[in-house]
Backbone as JSON Lines, residues from 0, in Angstrom:
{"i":0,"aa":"X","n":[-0.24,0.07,-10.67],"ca":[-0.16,0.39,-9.26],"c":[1.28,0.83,-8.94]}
{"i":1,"aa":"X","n":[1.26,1.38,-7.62],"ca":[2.42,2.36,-7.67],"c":[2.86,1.99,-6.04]}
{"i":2,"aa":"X","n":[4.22,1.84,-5.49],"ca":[4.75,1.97,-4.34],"c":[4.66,3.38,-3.83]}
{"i":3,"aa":"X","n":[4.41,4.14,-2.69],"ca":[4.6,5.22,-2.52],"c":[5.36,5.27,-1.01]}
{"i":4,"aa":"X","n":[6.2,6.05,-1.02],"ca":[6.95,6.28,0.39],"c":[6.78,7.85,0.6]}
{"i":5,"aa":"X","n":[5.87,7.95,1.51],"ca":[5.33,9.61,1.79],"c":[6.0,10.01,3.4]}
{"i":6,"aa":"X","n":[6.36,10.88,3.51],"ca":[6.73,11.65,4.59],"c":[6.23,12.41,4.97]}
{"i":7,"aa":"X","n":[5.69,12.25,6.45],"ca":[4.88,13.02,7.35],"c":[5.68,13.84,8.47]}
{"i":8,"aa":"X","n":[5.32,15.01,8.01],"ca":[5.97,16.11,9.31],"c":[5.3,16.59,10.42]}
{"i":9,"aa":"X","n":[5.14,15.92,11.88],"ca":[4.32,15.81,12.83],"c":[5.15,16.97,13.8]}
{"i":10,"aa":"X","n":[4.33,17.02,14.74],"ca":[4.35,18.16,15.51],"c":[5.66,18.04,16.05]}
{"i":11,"aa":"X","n":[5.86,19.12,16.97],"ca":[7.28,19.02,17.49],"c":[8.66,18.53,16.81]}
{"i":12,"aa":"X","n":[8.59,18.93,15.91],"ca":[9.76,18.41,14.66],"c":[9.22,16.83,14.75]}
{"i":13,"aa":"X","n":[8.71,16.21,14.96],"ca":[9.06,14.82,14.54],"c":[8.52,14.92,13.3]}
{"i":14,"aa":"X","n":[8.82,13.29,12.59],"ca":[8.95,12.91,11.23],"c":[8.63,11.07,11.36]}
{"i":15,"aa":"X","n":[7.76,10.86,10.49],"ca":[7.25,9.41,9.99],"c":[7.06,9.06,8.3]}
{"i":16,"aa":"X","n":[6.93,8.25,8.06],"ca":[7.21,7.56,6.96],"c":[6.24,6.7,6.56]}
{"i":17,"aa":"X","n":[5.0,6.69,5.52],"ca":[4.15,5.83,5.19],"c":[4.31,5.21,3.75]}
{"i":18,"aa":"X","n":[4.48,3.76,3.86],"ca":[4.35,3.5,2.61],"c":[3.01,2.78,2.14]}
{"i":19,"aa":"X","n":[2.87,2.94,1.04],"ca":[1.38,2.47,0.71],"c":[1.07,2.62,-0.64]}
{"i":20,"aa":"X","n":[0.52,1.4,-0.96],"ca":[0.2,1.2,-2.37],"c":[-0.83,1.74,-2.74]}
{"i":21,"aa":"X","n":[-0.75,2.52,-4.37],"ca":[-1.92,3.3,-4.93],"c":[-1.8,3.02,-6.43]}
{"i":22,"aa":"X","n":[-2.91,3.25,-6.97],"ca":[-3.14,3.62,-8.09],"c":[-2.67,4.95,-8.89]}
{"i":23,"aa":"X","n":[-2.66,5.83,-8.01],"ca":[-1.98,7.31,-8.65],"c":[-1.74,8.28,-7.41]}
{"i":24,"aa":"X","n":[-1.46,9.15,-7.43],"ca":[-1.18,10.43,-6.45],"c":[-1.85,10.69,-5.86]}
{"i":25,"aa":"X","n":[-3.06,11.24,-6.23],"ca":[-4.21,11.66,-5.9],"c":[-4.88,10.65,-4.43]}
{"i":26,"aa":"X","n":[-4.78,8.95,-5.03],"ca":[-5.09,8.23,-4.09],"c":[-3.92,7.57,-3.37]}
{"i":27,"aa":"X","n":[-2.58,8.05,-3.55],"ca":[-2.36,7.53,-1.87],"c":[-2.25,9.11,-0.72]}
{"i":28,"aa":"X","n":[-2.47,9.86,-1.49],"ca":[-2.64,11.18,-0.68],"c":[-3.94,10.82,0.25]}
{"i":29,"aa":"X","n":[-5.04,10.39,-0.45],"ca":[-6.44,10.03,0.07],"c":[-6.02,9.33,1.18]}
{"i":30,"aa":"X","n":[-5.19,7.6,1.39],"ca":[-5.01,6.87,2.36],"c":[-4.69,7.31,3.31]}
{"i":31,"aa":"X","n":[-3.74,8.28,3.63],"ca":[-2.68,9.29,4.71],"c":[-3.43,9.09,5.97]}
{"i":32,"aa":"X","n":[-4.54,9.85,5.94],"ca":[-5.51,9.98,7.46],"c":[-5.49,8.87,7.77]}
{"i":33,"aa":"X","n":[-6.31,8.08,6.98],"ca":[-6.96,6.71,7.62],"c":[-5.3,5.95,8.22]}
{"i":34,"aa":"X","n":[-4.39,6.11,7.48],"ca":[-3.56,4.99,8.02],"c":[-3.06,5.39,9.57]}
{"i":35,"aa":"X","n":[-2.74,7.24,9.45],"ca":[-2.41,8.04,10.59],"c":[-3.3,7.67,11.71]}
{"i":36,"aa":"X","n":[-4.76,7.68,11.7],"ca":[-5.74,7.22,12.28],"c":[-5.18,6.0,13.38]}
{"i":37,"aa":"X","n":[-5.37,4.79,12.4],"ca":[-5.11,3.97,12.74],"c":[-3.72,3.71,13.92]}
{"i":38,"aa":"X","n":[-2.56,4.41,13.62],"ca":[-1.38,4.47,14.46],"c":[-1.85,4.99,15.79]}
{"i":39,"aa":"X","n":[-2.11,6.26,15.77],"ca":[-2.03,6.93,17.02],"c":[-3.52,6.74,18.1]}
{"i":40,"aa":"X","n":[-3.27,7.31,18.93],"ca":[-4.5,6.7,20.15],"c":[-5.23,7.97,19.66]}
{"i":41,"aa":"X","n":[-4.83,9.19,19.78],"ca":[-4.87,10.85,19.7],"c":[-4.23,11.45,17.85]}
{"i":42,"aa":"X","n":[-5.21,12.09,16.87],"ca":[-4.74,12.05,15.6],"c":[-3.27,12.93,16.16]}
{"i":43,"aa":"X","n":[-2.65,13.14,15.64],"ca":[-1.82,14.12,15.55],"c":[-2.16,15.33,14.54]}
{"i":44,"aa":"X","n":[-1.77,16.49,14.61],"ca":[-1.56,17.56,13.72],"c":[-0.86,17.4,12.4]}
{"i":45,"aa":"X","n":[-0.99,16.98,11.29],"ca":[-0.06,16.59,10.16],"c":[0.17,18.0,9.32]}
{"i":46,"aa":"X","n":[1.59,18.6,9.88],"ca":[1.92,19.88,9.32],"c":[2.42,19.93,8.1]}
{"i":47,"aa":"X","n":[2.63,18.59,7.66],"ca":[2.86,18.44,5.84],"c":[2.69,17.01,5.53]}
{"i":48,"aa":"X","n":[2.78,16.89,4.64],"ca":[2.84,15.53,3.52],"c":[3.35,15.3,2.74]}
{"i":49,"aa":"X","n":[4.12,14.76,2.06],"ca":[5.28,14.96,0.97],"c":[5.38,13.71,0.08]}
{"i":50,"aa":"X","n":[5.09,13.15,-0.98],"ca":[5.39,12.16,-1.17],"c":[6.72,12.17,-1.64]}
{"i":51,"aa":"X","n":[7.89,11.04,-1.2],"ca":[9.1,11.19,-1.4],"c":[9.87,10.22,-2.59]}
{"i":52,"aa":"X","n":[9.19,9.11,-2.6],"ca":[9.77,8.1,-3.84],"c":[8.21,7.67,-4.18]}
{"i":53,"aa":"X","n":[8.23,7.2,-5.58],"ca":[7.05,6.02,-6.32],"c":[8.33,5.37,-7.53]}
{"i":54,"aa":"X","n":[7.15,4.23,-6.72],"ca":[7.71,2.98,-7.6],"c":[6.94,2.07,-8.21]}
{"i":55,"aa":"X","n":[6.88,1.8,-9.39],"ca":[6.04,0.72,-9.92],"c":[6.1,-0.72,-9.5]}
{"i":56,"aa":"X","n":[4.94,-1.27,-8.93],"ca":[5.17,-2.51,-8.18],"c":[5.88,-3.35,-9.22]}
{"i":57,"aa":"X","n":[6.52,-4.21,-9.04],"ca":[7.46,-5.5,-9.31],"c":[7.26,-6.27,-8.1]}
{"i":58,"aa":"X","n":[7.67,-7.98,-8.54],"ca":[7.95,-8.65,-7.53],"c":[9.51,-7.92,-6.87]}
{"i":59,"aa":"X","n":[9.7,-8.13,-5.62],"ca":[10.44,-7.59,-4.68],"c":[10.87,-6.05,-4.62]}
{"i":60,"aa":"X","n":[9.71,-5.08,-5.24],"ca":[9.63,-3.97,-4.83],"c":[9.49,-3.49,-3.12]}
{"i":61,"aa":"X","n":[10.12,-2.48,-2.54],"ca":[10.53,-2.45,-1.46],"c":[11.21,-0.9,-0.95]}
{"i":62,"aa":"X","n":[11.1,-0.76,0.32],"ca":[11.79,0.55,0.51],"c":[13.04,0.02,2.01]}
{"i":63,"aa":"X","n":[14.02,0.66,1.73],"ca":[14.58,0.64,3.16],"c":[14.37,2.11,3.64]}
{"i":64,"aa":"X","n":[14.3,2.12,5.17],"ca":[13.97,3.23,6.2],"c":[14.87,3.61,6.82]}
{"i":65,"aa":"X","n":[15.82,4.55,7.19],"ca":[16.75,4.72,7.8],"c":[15.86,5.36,9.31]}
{"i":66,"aa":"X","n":[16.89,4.74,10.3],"ca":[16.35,5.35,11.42],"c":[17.15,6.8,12.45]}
């Protein structure tokens, strides 16, 4: 299993950050919607996707977020 920190490029220049555990590429690309889903009241337009770091889980695997 794999850490993934993916970057989402939402409308109006904004920018979000999902992390989420997968098995391979393929499936944390799959999770994206559903988690996007879940956030917003209204989906948003997701004008890209990017995955930006993977990491192989370890105990105290982790990402910091800059804001």
């Amino acid at each position: 299993m794999f850490l993934y920190k993916i970057e989402l490029q939402l409308p109006e220049g904004q920018q979000a950050h999902l992390i989420v555990l997968a098995a391979n590429d393929e499936k944390a690309f799959s999770y994206v919607e559903s988690h996007v889903q879940r956030h917003y009241l209204h989906m948003p337009e997701l004008q890209s996707i990017a995955i930006v770091e993977k990491k192989r889980t370890d105990p105290g695997s982790g990402y910091l977020i800059e804001g």
